[in-house]
ZAKE-471692 format. One record per residue: residue in three letters; x, y, z of N, C-alpha, C, O in turn. Coordinates in steps of 0.05 Angstrom, whole numbers, padded with zeros to 5 digits, always signed. Example, Ala and Ser with C-alpha at 12.3 -4.5 7.8 and 13.67 -1.06 7.14 Angstrom:
REM ZAKE-471692
ALA+00264-00114+00156+00246-00090+00156+00264-00066+00156+00285-00066+00169 SER+00257-00045+00142+00273-00021+00143+00258+00001+00157+00268+00023+00161 
REM end
This chain:
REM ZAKE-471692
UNK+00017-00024+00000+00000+00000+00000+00018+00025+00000+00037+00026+00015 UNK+00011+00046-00017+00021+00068-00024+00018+00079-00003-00003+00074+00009 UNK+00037+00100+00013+00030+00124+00030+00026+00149+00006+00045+00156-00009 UNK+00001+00161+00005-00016+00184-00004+00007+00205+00001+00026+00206-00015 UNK+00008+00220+00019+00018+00224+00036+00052+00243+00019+00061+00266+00021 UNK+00058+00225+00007+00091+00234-00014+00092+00223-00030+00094+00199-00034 UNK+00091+00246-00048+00084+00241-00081+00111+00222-00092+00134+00218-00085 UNK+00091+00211-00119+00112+00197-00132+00138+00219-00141+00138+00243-00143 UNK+00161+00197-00147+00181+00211-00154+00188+00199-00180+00192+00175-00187 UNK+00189+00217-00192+00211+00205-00228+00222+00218-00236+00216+00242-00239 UNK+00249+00203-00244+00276+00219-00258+00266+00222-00284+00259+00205-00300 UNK+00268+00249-00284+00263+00250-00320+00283+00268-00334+00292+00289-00325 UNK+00291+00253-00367+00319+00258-00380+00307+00282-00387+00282+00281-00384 UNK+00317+00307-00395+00315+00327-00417+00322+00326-00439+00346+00319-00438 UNK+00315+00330-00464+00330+00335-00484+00348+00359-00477+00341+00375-00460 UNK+00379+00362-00495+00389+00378-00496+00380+00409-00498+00371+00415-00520 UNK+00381+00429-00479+00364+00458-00489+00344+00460-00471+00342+00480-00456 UNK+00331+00446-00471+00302+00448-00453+00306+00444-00425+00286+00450-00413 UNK+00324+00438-00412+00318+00452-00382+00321+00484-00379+00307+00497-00364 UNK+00336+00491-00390+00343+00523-00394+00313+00538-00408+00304+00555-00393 UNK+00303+00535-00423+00276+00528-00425+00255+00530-00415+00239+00547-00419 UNK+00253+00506-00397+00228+00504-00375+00243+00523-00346+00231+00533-00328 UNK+00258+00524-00349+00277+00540-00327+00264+00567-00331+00249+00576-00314 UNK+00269+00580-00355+00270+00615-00359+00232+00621-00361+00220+00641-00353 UNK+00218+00594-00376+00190+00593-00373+00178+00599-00341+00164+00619-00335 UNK+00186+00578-00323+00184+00576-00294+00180+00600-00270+00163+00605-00253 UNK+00214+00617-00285+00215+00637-00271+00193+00666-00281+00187+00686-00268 UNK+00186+00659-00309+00163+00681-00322+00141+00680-00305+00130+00701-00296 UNK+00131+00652-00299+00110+00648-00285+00111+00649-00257+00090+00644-00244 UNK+00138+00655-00242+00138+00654-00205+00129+00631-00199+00113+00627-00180 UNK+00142+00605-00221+00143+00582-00208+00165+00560-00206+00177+00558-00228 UNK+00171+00549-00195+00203+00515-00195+00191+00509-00213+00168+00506-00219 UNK+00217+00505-00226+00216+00484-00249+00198+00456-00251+00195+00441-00271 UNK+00189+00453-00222+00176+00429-00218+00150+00429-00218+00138+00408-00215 UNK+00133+00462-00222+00107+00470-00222+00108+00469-00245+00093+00454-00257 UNK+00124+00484-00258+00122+00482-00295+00115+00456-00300+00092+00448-00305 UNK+00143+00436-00301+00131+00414-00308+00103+00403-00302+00089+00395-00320 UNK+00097+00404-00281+00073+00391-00280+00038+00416-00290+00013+00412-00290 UNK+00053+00438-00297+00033+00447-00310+00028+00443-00337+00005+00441-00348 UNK+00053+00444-00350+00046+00432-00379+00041+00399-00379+00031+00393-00401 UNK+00043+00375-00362+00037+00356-00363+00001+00355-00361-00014+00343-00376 UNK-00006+00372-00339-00031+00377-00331-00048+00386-00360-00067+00374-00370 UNK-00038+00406-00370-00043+00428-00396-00058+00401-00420-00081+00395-00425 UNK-00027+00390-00430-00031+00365-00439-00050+00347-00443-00062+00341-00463 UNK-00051+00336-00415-00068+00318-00413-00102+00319-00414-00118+00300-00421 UNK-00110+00353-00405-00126+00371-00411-00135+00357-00441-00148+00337-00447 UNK-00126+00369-00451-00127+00371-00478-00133+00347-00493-00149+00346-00512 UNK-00116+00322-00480-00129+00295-00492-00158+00286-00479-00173+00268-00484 UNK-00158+00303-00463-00184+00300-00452-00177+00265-00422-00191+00246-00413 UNK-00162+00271-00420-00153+00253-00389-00153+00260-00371-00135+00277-00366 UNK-00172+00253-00348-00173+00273-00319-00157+00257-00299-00159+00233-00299 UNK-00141+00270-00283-00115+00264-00275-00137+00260-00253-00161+00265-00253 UNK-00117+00248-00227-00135+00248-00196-00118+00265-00181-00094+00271-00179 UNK-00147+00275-00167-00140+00306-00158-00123+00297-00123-00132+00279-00108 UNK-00098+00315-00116-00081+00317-00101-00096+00323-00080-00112+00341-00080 UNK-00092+00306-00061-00104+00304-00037-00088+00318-00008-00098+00316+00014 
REM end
């Protein structure tokens, strides 16, 4: 059984360029690099029409 509690963790590769990127995006928006990501993942998935489960 999962603890809720602490989120999953995954290493994820960059292509070359794009951390600098989601980096200079991040800071446009007054967010970590780690809100970006998961807002364009969120954005995304939006769009395919997949409802993620909401953070508890």
């Amino acid at each position: 059984m999962q603890n809720r509690s602490t989120p999953d963790q995954y290493m994820l590769r960059l292509p070359v360029g794009w951390r600098e990127v989601v980096k200079a995006e991040a800071k446009k928006g007054h967010r970590s690099m780690n809100a970006e990501i998961l807002a364009a993942i969120e954005t995304a998935m939006r769009i395919k029409g997949v409802q993620l489960e909401k953070a508890s």
